[in-house]
C-alpha positions in Angstrom: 13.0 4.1 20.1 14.3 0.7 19.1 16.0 0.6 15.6 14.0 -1.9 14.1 11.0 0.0 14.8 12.3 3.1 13.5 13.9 1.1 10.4 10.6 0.0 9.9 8.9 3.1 9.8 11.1 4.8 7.4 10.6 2.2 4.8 6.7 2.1 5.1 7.0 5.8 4.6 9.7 5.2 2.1 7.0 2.9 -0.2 3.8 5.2 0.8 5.8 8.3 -1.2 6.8 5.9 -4.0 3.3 4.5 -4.5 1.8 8.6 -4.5 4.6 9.4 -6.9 4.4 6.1 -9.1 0.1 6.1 -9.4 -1.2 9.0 -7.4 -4.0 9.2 -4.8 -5.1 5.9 -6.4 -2.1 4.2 -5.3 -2.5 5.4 -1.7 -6.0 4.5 -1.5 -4.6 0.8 -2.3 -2.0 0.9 0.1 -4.4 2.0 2.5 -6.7 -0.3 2.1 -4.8 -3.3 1.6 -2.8 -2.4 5.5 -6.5 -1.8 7.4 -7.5 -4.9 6.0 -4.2 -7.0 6.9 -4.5 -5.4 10.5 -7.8 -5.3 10.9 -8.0 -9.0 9.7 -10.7 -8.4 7.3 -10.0 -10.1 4.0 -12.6 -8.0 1.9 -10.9 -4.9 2.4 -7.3 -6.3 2.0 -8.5 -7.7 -0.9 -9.9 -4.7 -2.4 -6.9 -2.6 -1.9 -4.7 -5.7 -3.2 -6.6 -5.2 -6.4 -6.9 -1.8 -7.1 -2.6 -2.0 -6.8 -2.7 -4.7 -9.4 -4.9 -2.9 -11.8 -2.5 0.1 -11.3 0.7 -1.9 -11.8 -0.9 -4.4 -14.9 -2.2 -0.8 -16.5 0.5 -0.3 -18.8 0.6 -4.0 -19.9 -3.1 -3.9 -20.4 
């Protein structure tokens, strides 16, 4: 396995456990979201996810 690729995948883990200790299944949901719209090149989805993690990281502030 190249090192990049297995650089790579450490820190996508690395931020997925973050984002479930940070803000929960709600935080995953985003994540999840936000990386099958990217790949899948559809902008709703991407969108959608990309929001839901802004309402969870503006929360506090609002």
């Amino acid at each position: 396995m190249p090192v990049p690729a297995l650089v790579f995948a450490v820190l996508v883990v690395t931020v997925e456990q973050l984002a479930q200790w940070e803000y929960g299944a709600a935080g995953i949901l985003g994540l999840l979201l936000l990386t099958i719209g990217i790949r899948a090149n559809r902008p709703g989805v991407s969108s959608a996810g990309a929001v839901l993690l802004a309402l969870l990281v503006a929360r506090p502030a609002l």
